[in-house]
mmCIF file of the N, C-alpha and C atoms, coordinates in Angstrom:
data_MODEL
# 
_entry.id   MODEL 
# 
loop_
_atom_site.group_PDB 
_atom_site.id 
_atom_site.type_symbol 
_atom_site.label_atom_id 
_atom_site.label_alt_id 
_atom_site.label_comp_id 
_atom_site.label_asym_id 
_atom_site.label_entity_id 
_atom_site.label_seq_id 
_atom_site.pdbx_PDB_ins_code 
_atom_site.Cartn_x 
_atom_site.Cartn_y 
_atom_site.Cartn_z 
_atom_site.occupancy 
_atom_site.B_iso_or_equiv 
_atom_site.pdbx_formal_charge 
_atom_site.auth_seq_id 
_atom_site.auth_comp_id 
_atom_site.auth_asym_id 
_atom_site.auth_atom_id 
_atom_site.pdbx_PDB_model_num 
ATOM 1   N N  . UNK A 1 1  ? -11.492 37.431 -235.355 1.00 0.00 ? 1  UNK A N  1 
ATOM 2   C CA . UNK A 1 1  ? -11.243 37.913 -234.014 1.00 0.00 ? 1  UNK A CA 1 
ATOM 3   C C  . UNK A 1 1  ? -9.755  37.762 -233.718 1.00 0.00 ? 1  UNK A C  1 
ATOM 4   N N  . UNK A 1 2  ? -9.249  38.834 -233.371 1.00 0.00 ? 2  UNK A N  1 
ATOM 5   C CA . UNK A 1 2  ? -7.678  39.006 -233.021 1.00 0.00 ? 2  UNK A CA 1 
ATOM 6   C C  . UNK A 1 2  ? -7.266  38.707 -231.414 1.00 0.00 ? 2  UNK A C  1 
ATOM 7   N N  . UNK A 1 3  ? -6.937  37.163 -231.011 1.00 0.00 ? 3  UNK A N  1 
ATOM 8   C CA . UNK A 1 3  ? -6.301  37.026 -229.786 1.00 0.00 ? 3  UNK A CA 1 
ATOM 9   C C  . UNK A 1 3  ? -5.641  37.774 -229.247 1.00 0.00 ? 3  UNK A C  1 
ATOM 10  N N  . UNK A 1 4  ? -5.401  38.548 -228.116 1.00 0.00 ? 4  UNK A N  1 
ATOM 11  C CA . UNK A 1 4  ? -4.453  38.930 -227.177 1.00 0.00 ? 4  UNK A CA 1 
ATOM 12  C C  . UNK A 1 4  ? -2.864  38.119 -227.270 1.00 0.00 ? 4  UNK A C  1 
ATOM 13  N N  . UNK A 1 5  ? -1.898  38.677 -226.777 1.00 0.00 ? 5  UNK A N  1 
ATOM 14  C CA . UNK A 1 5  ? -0.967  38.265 -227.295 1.00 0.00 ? 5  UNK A CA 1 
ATOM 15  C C  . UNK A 1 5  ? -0.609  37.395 -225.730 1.00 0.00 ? 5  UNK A C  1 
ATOM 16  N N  . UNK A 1 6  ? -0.749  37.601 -224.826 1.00 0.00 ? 6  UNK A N  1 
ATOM 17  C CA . UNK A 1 6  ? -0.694  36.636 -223.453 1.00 0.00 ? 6  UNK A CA 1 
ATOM 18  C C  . UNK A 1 6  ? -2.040  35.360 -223.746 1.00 0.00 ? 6  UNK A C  1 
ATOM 19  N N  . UNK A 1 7  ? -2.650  35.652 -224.903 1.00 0.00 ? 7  UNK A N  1 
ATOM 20  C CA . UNK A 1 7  ? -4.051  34.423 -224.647 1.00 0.00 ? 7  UNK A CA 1 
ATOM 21  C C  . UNK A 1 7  ? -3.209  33.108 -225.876 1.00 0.00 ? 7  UNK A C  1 
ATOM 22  N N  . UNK A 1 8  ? -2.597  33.823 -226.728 1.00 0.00 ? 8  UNK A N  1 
ATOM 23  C CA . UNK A 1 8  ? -1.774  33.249 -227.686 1.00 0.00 ? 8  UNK A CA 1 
ATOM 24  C C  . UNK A 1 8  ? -1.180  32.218 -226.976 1.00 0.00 ? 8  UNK A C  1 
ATOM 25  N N  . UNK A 1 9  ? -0.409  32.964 -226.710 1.00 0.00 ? 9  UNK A N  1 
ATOM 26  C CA . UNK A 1 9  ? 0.961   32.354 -225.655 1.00 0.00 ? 9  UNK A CA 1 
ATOM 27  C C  . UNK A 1 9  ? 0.740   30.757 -224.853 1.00 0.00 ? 9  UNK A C  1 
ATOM 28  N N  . UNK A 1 10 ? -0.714  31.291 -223.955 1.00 0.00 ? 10 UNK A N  1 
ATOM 29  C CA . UNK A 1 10 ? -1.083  30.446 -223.284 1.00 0.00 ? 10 UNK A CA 1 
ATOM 30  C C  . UNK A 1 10 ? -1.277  28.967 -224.025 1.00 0.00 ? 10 UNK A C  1 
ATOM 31  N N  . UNK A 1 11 ? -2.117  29.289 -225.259 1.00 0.00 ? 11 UNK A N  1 
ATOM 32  C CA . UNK A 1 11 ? -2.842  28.081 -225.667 1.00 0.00 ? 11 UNK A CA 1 
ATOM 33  C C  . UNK A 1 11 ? -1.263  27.312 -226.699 1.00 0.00 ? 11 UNK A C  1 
ATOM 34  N N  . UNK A 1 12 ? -0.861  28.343 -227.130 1.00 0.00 ? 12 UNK A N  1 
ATOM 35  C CA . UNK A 1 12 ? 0.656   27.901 -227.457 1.00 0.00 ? 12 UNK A CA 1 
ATOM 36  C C  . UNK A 1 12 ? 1.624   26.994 -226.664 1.00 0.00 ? 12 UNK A C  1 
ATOM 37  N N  . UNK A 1 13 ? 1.090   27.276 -225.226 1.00 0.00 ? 13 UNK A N  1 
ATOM 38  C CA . UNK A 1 13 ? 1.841   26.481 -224.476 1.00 0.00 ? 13 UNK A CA 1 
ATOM 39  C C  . UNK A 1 13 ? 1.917   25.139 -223.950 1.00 0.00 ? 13 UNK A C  1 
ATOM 40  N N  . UNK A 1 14 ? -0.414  24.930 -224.498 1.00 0.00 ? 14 UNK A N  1 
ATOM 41  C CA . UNK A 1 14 ? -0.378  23.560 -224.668 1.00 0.00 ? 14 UNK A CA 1 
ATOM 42  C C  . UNK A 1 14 ? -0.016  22.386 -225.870 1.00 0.00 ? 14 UNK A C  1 
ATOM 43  N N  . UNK A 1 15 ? 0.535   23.030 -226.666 1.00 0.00 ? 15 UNK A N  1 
ATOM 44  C CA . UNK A 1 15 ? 1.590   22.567 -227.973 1.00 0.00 ? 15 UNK A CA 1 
ATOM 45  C C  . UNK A 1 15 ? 2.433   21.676 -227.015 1.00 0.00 ? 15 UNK A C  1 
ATOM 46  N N  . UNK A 1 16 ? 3.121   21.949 -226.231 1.00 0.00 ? 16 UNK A N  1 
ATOM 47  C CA . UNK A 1 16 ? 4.167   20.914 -225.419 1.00 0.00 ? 16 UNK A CA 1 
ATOM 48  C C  . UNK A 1 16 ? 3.753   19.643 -225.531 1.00 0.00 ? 16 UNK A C  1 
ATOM 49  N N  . UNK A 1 17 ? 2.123   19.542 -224.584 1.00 0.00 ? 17 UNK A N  1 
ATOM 50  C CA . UNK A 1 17 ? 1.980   18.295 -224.285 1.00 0.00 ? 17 UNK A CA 1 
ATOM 51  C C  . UNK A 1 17 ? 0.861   17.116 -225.355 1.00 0.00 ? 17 UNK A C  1 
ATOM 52  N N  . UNK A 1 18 ? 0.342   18.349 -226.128 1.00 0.00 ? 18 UNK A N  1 
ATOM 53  C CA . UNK A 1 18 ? -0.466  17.909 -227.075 1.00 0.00 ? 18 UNK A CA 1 
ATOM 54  C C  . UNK A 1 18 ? -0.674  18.135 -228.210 1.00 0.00 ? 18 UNK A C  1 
ATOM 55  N N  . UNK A 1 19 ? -1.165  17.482 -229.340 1.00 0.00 ? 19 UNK A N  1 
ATOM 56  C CA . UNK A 1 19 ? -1.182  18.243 -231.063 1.00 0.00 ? 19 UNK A CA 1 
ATOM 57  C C  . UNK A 1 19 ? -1.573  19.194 -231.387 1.00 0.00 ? 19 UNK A C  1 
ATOM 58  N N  . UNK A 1 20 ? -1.433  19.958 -231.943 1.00 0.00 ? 20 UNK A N  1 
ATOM 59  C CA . UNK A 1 20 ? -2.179  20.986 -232.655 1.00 0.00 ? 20 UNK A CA 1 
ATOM 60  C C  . UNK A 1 20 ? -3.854  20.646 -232.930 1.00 0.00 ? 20 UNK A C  1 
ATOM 61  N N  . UNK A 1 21 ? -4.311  19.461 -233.796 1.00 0.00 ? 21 UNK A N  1 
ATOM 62  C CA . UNK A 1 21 ? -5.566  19.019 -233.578 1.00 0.00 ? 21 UNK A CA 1 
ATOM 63  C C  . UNK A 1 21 ? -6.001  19.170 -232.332 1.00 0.00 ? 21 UNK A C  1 
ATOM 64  N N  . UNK A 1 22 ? -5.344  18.689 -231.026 1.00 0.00 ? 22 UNK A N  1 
ATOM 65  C CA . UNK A 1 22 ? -6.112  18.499 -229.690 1.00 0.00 ? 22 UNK A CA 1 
ATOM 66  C C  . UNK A 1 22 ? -6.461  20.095 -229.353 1.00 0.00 ? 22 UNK A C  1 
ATOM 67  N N  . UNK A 1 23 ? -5.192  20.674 -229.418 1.00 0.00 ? 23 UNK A N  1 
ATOM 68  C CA . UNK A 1 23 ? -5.186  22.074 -228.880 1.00 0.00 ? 23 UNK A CA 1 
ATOM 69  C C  . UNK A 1 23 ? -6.043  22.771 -229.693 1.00 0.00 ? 23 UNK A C  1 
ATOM 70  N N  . UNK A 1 24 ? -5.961  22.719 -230.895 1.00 0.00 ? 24 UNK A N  1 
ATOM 71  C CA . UNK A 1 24 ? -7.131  23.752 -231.867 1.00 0.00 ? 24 UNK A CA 1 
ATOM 72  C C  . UNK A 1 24 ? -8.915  22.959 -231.629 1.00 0.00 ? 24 UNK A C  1 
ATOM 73  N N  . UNK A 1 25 ? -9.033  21.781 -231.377 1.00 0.00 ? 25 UNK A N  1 
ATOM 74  C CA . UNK A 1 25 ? -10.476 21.569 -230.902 1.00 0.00 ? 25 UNK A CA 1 
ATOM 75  C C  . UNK A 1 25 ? -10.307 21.984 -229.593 1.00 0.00 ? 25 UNK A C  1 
ATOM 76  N N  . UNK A 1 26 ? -9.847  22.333 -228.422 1.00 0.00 ? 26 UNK A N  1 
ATOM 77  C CA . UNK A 1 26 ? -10.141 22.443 -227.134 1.00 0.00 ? 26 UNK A CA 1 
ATOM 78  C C  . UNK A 1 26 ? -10.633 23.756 -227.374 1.00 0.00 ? 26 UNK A C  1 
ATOM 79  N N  . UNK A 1 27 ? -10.516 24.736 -227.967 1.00 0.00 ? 27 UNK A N  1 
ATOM 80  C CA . UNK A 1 27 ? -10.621 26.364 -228.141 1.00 0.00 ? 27 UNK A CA 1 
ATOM 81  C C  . UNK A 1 27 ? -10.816 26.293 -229.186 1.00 0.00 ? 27 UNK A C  1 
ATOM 82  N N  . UNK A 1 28 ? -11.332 25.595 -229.967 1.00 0.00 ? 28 UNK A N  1 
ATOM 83  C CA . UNK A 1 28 ? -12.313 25.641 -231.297 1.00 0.00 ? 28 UNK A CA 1 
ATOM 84  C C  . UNK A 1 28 ? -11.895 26.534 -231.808 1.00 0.00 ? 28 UNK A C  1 
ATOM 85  N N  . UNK A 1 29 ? -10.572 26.437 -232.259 1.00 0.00 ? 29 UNK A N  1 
ATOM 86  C CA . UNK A 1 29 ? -9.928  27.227 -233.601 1.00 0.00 ? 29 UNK A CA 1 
ATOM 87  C C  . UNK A 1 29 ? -8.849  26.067 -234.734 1.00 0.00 ? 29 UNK A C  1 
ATOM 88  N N  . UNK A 1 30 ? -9.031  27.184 -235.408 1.00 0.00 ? 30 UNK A N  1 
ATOM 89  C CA . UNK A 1 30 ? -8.338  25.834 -236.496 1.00 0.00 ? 30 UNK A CA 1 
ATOM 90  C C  . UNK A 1 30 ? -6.594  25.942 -236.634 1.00 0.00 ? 30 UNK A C  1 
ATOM 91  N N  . UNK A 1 31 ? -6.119  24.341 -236.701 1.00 0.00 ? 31 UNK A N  1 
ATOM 92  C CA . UNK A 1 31 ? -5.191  24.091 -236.637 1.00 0.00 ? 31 UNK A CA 1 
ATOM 93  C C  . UNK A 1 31 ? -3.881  24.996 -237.520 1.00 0.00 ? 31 UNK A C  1 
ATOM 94  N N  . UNK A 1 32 ? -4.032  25.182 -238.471 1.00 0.00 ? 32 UNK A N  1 
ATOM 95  C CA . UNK A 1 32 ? -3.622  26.485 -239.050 1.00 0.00 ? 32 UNK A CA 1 
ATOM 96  C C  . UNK A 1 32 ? -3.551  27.320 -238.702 1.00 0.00 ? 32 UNK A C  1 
ATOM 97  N N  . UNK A 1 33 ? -4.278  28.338 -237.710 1.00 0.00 ? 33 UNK A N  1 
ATOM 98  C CA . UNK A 1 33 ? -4.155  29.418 -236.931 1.00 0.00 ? 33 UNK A CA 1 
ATOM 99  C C  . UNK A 1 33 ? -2.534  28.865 -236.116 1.00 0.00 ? 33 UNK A C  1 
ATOM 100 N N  . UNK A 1 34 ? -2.583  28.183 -235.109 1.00 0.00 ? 34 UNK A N  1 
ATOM 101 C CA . UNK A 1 34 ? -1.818  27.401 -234.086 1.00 0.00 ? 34 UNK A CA 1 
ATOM 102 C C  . UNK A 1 34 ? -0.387  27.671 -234.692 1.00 0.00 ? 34 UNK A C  1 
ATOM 103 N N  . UNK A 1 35 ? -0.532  27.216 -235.983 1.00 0.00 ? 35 UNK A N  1 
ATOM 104 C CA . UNK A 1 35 ? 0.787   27.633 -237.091 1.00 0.00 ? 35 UNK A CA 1 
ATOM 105 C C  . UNK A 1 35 ? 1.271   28.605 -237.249 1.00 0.00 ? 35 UNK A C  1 
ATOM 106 N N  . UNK A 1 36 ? 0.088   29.747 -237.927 1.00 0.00 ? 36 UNK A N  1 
ATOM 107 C CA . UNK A 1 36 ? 0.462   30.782 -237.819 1.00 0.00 ? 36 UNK A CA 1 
ATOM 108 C C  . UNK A 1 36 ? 1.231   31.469 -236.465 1.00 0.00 ? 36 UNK A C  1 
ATOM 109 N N  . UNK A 1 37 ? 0.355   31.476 -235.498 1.00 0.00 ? 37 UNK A N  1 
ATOM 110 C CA . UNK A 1 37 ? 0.762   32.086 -233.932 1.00 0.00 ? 37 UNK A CA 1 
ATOM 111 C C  . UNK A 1 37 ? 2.307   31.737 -233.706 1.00 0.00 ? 37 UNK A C  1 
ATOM 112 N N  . UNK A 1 38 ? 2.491   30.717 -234.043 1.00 0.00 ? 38 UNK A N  1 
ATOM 113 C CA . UNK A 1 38 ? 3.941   29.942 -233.658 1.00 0.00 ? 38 UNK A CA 1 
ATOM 114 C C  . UNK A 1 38 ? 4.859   29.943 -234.858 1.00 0.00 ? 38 UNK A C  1 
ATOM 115 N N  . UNK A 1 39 ? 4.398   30.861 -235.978 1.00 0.00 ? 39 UNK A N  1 
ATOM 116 C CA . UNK A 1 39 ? 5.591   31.646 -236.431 1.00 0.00 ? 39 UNK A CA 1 
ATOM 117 C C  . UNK A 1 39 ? 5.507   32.963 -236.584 1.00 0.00 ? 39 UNK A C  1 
ATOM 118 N N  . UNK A 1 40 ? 4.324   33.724 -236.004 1.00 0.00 ? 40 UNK A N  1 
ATOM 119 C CA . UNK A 1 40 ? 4.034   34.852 -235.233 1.00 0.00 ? 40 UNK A CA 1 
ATOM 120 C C  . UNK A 1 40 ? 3.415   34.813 -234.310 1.00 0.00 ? 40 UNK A C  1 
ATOM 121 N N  . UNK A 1 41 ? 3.904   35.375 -233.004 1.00 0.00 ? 41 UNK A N  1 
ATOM 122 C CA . UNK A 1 41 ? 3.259   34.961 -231.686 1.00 0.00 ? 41 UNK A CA 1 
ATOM 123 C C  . UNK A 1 41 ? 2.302   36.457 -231.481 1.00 0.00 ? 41 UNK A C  1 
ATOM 124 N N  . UNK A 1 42 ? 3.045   37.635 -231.807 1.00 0.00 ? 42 UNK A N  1 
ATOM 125 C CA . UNK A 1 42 ? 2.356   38.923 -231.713 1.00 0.00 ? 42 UNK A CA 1 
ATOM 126 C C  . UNK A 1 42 ? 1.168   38.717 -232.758 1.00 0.00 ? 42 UNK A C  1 
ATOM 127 N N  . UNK A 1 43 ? 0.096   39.639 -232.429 1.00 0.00 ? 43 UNK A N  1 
ATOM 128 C CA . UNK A 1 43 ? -0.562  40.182 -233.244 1.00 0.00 ? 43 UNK A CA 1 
ATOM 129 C C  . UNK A 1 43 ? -0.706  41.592 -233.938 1.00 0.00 ? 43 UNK A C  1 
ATOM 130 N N  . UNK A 1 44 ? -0.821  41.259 -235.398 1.00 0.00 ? 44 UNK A N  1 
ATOM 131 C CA . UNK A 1 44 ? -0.538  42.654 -236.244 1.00 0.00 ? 44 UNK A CA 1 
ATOM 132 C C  . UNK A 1 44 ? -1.123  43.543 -235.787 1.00 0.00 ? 44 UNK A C  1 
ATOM 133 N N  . UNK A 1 45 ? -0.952  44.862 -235.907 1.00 0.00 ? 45 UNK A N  1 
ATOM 134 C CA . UNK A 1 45 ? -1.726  46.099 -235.696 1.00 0.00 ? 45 UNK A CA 1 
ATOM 135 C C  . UNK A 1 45 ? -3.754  46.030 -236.594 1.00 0.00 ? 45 UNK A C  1 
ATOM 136 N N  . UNK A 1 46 ? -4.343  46.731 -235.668 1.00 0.00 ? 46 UNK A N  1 
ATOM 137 C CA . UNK A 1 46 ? -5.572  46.383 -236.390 1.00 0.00 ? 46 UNK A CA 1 
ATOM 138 C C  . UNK A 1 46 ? -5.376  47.562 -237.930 1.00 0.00 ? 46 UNK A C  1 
ATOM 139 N N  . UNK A 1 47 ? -6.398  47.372 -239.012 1.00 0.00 ? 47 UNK A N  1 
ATOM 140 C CA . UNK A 1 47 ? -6.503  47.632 -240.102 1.00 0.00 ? 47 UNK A CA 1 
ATOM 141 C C  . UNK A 1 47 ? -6.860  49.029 -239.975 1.00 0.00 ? 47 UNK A C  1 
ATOM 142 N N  . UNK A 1 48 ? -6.998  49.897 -241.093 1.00 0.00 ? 48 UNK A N  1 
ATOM 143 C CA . UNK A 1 48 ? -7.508  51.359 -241.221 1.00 0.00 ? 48 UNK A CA 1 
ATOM 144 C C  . UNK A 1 48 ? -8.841  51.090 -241.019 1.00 0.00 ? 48 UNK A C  1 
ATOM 145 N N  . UNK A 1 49 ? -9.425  51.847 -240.121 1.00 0.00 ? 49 UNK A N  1 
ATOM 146 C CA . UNK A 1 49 ? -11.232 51.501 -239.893 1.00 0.00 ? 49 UNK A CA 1 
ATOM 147 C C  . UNK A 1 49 ? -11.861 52.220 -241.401 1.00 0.00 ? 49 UNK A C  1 
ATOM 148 N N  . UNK A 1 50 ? -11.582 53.066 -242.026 1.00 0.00 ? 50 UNK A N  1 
ATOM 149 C CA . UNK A 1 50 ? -12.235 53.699 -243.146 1.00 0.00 ? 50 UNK A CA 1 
ATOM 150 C C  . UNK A 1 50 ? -11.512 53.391 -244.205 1.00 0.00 ? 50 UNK A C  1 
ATOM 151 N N  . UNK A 1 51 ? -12.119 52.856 -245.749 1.00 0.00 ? 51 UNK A N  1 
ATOM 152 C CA . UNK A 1 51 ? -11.355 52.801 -246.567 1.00 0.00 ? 51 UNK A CA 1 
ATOM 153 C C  . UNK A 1 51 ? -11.236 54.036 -247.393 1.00 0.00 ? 51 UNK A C  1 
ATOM 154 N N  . UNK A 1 52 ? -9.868  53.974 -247.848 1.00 0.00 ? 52 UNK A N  1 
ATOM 155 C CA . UNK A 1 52 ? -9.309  55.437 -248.874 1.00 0.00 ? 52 UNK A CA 1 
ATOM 156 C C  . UNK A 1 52 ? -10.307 55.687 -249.592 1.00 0.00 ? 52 UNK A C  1 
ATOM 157 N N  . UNK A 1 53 ? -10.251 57.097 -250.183 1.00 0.00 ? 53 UNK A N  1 
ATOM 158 C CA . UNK A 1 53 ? -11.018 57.127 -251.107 1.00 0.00 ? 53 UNK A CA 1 
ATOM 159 C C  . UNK A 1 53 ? -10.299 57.690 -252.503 1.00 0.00 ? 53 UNK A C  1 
ATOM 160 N N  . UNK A 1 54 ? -10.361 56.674 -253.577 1.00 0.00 ? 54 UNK A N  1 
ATOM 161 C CA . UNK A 1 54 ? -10.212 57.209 -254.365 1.00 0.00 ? 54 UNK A CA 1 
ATOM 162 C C  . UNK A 1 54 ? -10.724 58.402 -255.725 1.00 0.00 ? 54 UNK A C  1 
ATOM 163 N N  . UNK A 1 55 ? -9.960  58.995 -256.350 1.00 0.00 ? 55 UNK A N  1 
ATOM 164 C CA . UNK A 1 55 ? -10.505 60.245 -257.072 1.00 0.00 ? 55 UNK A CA 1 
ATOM 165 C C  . UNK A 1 55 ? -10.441 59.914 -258.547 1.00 0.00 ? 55 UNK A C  1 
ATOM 166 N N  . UNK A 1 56 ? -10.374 60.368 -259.674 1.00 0.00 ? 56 UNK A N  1 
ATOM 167 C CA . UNK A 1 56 ? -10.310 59.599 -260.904 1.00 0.00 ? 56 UNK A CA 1 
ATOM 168 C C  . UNK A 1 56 ? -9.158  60.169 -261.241 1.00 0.00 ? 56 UNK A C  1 
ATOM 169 N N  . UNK A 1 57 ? -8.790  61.283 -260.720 1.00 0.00 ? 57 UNK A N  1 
ATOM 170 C CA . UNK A 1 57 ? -7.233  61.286 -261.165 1.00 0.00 ? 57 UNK A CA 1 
ATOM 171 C C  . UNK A 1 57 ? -6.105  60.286 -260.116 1.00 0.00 ? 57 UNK A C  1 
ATOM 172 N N  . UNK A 1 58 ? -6.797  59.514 -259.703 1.00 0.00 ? 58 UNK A N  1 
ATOM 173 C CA . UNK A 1 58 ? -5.316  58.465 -259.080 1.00 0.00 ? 58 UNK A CA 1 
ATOM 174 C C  . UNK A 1 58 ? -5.852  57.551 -259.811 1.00 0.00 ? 58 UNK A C  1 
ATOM 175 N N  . UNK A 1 59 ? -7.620  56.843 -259.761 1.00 0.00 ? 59 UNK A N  1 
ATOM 176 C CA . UNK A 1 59 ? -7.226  55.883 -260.782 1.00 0.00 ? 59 UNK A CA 1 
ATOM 177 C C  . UNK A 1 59 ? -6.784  55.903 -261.997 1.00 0.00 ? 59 UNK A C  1 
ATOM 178 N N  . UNK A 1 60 ? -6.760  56.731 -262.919 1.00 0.00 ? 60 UNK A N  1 
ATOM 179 C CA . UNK A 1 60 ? -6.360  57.396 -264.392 1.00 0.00 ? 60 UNK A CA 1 
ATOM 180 C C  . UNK A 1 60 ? -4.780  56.915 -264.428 1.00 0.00 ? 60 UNK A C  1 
# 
């Protein structure tokens, strides 16, 4: 599930007063995420909904 980029922010903001452990159990996400966000605060664009299709002359 891809956070909003103002919901990020927010829970990012309780980093100030508390650990990453505290903050990633309060919103039951894992501490690693917290990391990530805070050396990317945006979130990436979502993925191609359909995958390519390949033909046997591209895999060849």
């Amino acid at each position: 599930m891809t956070y909003p980029a103002h919901i990020r922010k927010k829970i990012l903001a309780e980093l100030e007063d508390s650990t990453y452990r505290e903050v990633a159990a309060g919103h039951r996400i894992s501490p690693n995420i917290l990391a990530t966000w805070k050396k990317q605060p945006q979130p990436k664009g979502s993925r191609r909904s359909t995958p390519r299709l390949l033909t046997e002359e591209v895999i060849r």
